[in-house]
Jmol script that loads the backbone (N, CA, C; Angstrom):
load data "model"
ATOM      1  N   UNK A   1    -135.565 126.602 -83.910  1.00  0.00           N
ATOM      2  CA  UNK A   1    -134.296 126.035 -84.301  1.00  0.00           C
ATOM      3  C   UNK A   1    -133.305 126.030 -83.135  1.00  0.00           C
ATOM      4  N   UNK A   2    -133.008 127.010 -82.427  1.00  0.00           N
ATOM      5  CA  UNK A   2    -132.611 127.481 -81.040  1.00  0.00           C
ATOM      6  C   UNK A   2    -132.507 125.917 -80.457  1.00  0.00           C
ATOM      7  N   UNK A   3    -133.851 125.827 -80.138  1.00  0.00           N
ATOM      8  CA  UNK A   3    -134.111 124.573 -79.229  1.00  0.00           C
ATOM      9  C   UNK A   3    -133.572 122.948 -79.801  1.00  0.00           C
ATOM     10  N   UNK A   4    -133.393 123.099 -80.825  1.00  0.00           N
ATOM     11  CA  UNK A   4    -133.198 121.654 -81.653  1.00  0.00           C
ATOM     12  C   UNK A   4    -131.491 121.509 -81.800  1.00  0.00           C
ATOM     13  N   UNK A   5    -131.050 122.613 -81.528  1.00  0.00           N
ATOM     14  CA  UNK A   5    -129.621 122.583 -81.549  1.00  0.00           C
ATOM     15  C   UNK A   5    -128.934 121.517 -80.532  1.00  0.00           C
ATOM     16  N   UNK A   6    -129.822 121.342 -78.889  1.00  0.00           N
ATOM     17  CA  UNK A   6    -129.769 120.311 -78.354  1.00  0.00           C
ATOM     18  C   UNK A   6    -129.308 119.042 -78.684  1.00  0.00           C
ATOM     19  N   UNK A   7    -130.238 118.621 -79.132  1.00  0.00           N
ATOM     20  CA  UNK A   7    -130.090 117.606 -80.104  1.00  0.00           C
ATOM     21  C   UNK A   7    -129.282 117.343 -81.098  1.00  0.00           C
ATOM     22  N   UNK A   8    -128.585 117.781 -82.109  1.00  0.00           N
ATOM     23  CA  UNK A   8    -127.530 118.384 -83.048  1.00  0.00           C
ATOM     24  C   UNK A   8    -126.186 117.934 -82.017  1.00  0.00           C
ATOM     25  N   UNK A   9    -126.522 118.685 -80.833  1.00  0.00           N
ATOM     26  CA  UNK A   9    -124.897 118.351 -80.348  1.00  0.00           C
ATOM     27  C   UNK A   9    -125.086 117.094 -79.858  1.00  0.00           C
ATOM     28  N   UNK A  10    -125.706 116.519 -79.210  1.00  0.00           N
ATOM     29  CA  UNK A  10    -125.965 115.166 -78.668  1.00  0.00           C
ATOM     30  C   UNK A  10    -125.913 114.422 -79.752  1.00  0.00           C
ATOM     31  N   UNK A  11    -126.640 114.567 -80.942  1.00  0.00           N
ATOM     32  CA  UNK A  11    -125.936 113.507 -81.645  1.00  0.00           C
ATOM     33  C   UNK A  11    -124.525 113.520 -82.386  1.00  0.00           C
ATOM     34  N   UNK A  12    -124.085 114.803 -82.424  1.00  0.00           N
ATOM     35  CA  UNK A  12    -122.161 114.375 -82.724  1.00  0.00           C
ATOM     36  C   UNK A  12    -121.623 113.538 -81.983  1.00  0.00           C
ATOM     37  N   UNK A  13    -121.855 113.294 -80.407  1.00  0.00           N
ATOM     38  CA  UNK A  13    -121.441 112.729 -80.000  1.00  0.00           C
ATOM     39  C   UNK A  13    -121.802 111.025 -79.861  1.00  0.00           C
ATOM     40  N   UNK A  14    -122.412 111.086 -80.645  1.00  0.00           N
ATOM     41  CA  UNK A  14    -123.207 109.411 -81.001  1.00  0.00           C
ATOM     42  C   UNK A  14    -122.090 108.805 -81.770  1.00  0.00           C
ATOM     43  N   UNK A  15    -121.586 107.359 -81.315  1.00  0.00           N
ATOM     44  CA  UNK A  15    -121.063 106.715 -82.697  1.00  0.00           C
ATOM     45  C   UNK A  15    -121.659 105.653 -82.528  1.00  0.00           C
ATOM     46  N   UNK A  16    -121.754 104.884 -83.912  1.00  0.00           N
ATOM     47  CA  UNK A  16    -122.621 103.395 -84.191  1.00  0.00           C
ATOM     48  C   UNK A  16    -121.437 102.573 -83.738  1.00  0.00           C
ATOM     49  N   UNK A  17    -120.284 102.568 -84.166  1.00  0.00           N
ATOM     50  CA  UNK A  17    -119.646 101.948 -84.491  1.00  0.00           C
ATOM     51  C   UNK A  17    -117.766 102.171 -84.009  1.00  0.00           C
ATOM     52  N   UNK A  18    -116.829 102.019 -84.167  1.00  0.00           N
ATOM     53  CA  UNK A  18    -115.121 102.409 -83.588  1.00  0.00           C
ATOM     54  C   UNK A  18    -115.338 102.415 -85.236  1.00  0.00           C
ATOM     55  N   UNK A  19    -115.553 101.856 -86.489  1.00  0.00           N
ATOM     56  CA  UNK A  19    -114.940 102.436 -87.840  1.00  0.00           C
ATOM     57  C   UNK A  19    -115.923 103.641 -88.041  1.00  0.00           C
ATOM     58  N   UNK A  20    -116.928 103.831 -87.361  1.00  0.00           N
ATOM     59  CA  UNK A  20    -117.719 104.987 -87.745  1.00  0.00           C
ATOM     60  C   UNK A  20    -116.790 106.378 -87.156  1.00  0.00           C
ATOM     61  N   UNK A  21    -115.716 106.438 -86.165  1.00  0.00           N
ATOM     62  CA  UNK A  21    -115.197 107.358 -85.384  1.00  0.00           C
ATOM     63  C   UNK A  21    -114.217 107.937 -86.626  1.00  0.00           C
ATOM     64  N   UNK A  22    -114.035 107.364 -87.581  1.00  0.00           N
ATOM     65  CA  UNK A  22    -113.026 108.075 -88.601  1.00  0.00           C
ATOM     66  C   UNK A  22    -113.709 108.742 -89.929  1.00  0.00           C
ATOM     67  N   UNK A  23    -114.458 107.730 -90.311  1.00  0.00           N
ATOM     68  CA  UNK A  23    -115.414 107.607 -91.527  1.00  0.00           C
ATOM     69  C   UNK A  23    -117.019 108.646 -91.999  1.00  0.00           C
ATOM     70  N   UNK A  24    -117.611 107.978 -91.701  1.00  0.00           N
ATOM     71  CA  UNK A  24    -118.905 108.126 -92.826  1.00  0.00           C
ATOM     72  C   UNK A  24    -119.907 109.287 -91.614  1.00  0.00           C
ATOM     73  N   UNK A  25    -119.785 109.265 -90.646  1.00  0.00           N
ATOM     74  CA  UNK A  25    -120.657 110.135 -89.588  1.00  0.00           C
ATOM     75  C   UNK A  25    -122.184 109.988 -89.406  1.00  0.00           C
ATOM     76  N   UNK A  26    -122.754 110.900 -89.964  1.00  0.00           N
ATOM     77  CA  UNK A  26    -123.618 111.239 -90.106  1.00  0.00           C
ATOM     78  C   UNK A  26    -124.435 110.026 -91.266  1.00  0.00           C
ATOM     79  N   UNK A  27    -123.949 109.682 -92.155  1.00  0.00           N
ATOM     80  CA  UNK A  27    -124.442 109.135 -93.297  1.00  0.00           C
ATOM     81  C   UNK A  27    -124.858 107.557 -92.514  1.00  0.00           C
ATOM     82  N   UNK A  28    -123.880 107.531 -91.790  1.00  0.00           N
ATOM     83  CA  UNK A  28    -124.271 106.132 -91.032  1.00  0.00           C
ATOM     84  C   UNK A  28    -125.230 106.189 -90.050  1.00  0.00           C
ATOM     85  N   UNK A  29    -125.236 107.002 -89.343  1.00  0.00           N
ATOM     86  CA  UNK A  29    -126.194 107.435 -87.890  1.00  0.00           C
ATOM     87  C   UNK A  29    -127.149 107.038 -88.770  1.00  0.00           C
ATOM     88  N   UNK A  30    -127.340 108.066 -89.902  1.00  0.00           N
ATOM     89  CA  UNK A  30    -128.920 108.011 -90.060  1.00  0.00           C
ATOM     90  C   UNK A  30    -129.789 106.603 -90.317  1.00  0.00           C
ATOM     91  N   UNK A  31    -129.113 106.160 -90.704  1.00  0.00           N
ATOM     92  CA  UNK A  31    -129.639 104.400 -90.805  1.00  0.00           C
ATOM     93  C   UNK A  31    -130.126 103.901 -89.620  1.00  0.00           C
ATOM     94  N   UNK A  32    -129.390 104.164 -88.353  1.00  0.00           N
ATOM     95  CA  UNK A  32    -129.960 103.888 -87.220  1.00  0.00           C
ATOM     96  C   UNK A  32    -131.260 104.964 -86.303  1.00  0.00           C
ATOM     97  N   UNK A  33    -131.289 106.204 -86.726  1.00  0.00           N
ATOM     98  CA  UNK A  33    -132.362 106.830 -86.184  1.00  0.00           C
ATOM     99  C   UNK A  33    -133.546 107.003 -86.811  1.00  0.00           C
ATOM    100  N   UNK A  34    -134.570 107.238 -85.385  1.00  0.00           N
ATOM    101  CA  UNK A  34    -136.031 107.137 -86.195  1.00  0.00           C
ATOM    102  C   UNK A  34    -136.429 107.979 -86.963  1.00  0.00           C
ATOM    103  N   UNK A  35    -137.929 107.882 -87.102  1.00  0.00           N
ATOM    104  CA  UNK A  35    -138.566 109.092 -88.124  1.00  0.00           C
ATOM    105  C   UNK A  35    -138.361 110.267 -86.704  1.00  0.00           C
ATOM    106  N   UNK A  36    -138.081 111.581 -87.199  1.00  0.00           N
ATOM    107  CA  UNK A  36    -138.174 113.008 -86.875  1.00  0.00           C
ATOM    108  C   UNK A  36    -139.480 113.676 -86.824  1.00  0.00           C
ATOM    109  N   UNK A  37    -140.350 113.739 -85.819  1.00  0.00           N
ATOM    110  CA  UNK A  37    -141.453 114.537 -86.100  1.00  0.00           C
ATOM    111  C   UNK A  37    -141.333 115.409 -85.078  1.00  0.00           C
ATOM    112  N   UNK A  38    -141.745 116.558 -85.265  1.00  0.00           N
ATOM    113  CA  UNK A  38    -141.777 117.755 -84.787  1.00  0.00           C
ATOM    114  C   UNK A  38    -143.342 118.367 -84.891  1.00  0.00           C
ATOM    115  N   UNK A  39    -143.323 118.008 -83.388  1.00  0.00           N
ATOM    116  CA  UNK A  39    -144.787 118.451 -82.668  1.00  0.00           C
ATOM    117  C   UNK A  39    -144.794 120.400 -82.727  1.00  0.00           C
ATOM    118  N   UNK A  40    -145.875 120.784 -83.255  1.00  0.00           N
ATOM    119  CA  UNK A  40    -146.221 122.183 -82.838  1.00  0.00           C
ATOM    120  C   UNK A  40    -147.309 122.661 -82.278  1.00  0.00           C
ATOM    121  N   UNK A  41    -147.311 122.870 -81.202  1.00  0.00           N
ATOM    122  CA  UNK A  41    -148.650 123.186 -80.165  1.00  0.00           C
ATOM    123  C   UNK A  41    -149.078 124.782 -80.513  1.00  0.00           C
ATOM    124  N   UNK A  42    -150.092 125.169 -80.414  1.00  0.00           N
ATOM    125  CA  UNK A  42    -150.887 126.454 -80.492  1.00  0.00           C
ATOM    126  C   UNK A  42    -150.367 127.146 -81.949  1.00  0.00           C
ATOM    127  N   UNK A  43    -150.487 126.031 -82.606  1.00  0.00           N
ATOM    128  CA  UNK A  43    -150.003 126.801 -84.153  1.00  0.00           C
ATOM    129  C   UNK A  43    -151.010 127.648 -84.724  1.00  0.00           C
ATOM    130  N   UNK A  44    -150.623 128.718 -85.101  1.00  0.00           N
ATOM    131  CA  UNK A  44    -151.841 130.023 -85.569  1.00  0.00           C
ATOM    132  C   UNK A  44    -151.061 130.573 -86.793  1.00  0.00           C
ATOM    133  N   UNK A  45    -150.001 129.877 -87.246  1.00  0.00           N
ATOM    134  CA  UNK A  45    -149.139 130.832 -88.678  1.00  0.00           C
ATOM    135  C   UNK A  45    -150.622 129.620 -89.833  1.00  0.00           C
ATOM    136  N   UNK A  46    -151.190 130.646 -90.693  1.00  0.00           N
ATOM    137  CA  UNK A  46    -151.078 129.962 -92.233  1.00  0.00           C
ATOM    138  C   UNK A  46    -150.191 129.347 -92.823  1.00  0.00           C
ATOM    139  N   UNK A  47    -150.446 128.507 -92.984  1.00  0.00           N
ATOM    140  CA  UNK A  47    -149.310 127.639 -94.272  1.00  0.00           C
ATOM    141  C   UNK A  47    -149.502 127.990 -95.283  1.00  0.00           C
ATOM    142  N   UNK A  48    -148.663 128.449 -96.305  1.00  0.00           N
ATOM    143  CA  UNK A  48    -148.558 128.985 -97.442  1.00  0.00           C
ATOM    144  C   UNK A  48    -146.642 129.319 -97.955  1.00  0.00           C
ATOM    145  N   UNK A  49    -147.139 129.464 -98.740  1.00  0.00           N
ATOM    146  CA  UNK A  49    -145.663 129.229 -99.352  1.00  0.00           C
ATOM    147  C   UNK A  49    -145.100 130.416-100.133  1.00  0.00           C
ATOM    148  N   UNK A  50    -143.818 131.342-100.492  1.00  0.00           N
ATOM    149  CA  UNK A  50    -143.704 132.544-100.684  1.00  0.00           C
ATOM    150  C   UNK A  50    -144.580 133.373-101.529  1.00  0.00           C
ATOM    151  N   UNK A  51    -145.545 132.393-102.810  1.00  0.00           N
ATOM    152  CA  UNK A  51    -146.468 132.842-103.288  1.00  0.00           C
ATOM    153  C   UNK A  51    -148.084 132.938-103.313  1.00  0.00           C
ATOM    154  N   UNK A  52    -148.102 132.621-101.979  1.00  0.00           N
ATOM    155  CA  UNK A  52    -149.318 132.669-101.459  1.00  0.00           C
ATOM    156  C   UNK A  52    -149.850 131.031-101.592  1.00  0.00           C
ATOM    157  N   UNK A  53    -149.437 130.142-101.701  1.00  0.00           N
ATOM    158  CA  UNK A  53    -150.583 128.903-102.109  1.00  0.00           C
ATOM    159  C   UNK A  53    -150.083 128.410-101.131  1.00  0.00           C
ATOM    160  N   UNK A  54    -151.190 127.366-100.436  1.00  0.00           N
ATOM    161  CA  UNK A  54    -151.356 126.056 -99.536  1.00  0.00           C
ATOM    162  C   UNK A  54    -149.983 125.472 -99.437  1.00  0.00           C
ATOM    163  N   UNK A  55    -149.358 124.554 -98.156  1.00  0.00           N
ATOM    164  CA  UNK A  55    -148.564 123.804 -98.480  1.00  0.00           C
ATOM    165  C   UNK A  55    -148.623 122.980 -96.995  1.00  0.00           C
ATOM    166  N   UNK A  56    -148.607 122.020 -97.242  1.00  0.00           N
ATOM    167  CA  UNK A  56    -148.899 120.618 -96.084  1.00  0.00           C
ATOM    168  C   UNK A  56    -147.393 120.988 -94.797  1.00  0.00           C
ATOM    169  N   UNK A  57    -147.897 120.587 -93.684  1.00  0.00           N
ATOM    170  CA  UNK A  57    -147.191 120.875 -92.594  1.00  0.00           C
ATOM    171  C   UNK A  57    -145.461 120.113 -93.058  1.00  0.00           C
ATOM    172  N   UNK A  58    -145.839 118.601 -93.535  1.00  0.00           N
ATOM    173  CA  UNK A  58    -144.495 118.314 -94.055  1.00  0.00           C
ATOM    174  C   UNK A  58    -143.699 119.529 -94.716  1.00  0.00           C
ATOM    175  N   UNK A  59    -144.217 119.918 -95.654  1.00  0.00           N
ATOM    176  CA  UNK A  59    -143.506 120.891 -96.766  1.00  0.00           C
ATOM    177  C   UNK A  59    -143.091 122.210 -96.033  1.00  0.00           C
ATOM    178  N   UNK A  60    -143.642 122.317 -94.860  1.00  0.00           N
ATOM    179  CA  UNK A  60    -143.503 123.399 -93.809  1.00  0.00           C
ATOM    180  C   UNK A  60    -142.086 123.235 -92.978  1.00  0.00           C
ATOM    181  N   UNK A  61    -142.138 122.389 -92.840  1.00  0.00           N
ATOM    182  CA  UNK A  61    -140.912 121.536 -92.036  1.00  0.00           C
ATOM    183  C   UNK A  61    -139.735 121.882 -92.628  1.00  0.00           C
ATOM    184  N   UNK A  62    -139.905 121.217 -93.904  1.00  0.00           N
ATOM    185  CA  UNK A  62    -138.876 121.677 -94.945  1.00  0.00           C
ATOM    186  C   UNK A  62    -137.748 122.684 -95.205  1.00  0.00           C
ATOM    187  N   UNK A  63    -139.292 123.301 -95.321  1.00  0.00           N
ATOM    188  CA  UNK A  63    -138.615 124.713 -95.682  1.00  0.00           C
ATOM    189  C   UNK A  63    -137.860 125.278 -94.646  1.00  0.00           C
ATOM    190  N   UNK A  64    -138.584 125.310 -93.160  1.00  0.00           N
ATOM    191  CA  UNK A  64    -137.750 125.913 -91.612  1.00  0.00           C
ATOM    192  C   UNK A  64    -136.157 125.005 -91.649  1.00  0.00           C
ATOM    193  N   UNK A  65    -136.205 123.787 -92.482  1.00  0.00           N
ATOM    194  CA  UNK A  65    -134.791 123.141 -92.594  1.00  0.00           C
ATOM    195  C   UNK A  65    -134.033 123.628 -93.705  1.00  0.00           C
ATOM    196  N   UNK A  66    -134.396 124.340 -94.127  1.00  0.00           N
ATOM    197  CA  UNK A  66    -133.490 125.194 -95.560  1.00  0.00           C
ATOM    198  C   UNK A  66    -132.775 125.717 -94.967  1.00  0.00           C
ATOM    199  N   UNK A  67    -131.376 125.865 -95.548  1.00  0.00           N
ATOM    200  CA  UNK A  67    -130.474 127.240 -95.035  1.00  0.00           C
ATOM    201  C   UNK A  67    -130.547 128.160 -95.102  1.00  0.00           C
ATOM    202  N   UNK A  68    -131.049 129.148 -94.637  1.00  0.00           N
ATOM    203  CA  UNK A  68    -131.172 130.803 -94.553  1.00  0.00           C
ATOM    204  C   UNK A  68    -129.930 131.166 -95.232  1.00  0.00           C
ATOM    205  N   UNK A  69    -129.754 132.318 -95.665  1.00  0.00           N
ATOM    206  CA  UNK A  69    -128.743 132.933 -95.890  1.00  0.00           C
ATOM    207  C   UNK A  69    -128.169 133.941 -94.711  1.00  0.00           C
ATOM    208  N   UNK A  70    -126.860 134.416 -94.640  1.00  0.00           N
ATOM    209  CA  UNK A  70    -126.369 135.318 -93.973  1.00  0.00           C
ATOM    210  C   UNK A  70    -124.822 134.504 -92.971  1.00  0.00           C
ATOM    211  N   UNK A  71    -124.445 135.375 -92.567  1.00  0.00           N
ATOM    212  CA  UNK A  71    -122.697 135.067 -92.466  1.00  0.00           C
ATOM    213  C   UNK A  71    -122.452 135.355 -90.487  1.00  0.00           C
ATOM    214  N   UNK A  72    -123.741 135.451 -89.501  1.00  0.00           N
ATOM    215  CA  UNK A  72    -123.798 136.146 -88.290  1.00  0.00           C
ATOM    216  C   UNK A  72    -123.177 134.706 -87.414  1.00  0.00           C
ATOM    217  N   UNK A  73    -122.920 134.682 -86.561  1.00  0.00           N
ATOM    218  CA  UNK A  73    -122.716 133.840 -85.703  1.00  0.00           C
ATOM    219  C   UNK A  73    -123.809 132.431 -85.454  1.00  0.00           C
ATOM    220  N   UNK A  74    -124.551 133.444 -85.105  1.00  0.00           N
ATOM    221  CA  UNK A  74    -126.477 132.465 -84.660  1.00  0.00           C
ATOM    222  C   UNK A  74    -127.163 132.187 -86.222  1.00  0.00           C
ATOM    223  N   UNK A  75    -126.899 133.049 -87.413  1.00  0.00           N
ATOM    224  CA  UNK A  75    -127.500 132.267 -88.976  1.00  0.00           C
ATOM    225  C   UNK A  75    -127.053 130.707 -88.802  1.00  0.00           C
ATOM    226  N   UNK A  76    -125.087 130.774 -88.933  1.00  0.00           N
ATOM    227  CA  UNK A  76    -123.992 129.633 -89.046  1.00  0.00           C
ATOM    228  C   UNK A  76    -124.704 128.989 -88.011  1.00  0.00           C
ATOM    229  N   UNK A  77    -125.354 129.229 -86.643  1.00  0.00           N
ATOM    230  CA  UNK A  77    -125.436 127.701 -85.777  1.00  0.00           C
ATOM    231  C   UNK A  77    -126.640 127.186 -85.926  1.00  0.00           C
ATOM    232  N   UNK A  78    -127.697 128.104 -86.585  1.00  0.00           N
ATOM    233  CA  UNK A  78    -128.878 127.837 -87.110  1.00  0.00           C
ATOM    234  C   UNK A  78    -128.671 126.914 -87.908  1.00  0.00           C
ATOM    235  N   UNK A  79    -128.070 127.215 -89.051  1.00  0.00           N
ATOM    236  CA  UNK A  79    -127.723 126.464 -90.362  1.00  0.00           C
ATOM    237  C   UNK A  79    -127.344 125.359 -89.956  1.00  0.00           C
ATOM    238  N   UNK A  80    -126.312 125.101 -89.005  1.00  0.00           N
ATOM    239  CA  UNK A  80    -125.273 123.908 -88.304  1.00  0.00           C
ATOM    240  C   UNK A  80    -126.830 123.032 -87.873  1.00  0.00           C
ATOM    241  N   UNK A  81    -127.632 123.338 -87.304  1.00  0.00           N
ATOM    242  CA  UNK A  81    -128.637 122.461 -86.805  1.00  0.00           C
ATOM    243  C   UNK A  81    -129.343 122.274 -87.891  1.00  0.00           C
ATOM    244  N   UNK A  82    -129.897 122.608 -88.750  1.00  0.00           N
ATOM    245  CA  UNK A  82    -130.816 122.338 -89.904  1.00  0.00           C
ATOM    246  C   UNK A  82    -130.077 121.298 -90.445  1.00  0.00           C
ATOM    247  N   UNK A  83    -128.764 121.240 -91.096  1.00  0.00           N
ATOM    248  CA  UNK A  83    -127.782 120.504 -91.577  1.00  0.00           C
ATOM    249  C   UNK A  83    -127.702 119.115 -91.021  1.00  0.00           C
ATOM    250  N   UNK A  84    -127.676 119.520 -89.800  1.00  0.00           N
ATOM    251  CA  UNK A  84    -127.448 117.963 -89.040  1.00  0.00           C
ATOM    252  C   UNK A  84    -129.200 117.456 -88.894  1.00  0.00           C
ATOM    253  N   UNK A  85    -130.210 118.343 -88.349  1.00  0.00           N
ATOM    254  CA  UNK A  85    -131.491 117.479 -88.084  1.00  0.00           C
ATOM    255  C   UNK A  85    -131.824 116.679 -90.545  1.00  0.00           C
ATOM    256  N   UNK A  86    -131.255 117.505 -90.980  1.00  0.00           N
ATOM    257  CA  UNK A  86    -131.324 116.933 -92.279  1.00  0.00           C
ATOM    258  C   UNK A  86    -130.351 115.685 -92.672  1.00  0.00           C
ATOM    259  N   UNK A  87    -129.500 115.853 -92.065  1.00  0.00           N
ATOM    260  CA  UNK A  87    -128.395 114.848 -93.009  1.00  0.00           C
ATOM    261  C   UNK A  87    -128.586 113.277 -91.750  1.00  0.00           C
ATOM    262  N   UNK A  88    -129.433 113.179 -90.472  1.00  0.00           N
ATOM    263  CA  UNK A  88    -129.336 112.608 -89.512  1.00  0.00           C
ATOM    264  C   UNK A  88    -130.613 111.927 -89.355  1.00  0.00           C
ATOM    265  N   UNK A  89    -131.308 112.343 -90.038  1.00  0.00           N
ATOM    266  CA  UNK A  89    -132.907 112.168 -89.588  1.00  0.00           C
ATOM    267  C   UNK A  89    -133.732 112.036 -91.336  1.00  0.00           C
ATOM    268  N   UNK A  90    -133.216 110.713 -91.945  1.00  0.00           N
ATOM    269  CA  UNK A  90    -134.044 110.434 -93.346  1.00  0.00           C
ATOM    270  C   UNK A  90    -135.372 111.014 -93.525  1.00  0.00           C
ATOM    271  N   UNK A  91    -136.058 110.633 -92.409  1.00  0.00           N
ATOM    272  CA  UNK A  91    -137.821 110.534 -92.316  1.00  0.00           C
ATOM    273  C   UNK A  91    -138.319 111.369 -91.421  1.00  0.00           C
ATOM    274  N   UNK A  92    -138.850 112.327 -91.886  1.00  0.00           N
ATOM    275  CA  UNK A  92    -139.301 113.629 -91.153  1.00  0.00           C
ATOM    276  C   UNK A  92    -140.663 113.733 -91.518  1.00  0.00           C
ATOM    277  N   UNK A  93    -141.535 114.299 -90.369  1.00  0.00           N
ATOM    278  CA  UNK A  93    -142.402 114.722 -90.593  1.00  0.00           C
ATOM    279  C   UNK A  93    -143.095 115.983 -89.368  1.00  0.00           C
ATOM    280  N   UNK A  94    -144.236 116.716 -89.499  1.00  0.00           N
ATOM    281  CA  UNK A  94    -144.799 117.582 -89.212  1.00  0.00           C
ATOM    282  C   UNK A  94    -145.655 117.490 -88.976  1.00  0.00           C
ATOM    283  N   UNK A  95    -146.203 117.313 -87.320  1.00  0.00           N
ATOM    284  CA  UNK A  95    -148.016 117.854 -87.135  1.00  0.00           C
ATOM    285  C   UNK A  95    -148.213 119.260 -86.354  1.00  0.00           C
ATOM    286  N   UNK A  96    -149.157 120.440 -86.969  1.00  0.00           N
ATOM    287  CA  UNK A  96    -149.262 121.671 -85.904  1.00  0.00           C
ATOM    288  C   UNK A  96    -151.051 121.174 -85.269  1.00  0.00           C
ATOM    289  N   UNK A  97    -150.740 121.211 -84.277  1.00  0.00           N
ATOM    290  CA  UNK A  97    -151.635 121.624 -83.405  1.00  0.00           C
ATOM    291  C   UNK A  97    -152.238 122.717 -83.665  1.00  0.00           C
ATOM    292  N   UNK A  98    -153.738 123.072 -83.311  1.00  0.00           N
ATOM    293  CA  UNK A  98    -153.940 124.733 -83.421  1.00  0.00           C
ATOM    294  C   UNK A  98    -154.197 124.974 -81.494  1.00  0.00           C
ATOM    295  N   UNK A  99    -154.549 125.706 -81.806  1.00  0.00           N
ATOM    296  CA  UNK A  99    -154.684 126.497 -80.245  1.00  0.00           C
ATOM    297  C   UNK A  99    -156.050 125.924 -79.806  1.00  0.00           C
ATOM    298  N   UNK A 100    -155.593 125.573 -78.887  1.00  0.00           N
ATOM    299  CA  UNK A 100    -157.232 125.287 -78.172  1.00  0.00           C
ATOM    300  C   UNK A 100    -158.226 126.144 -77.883  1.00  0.00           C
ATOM    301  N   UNK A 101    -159.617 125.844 -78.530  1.00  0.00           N
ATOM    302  CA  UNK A 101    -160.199 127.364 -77.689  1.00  0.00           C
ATOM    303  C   UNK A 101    -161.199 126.639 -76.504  1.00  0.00           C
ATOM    304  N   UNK A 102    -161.241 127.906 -76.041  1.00  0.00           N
ATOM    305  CA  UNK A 102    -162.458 127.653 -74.323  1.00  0.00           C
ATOM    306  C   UNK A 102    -163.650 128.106 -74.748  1.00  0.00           C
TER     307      UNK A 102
END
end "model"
wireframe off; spacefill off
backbone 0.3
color backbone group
């Protein structure tokens, strides 16, 4: 999440439009940006879900975009990026890589 915050600030500073600079923000961007996929190289976590069952890398995605709870400085900028890669990015998706072996 750390790393995606990048992005988050780069796009506040995006406008479509001079009526978008007062208005709609985010709700408008997203019309103009692509699908969101988020590459994961040497992935070794199970997918599973708090009760133990299967759940597809999409649904994985997801969930790392949920808001955590807690009130710390780095939760709030965590949250601040989940918020924006969600409200900015309609079409998301997820592929993990596994680890290569030799």
């Amino acid at each position: 999440m750390d790393q995606l915050s990048l992005v988050v600030q780069l796009i506040k500073r995006i406008r479509v439009n001079a009526e978008d600079a007062e208005g709609a923000g985010g709700a408008l961007l997203a019309e103009h940006f692509p699908q969101f996929v988020w590459l994961l190289r040497d992935f070794q976590l199970d997918l599973l879900d708090e009760a133990g069952r299967p759940i597809s890398e999409d649904e994985y995605l997801e969930d790392c975009l949920r808001q955590k709870p807690g009130s710390s400085a780095a939760v709030r900028e965590q949250n601040e990026t989940r918020a924006g890669l969600t409200a900015l990015f309609r079409h998301r998706s997820c592929i993990a890589l596994p680890h290569p072996t030799l």
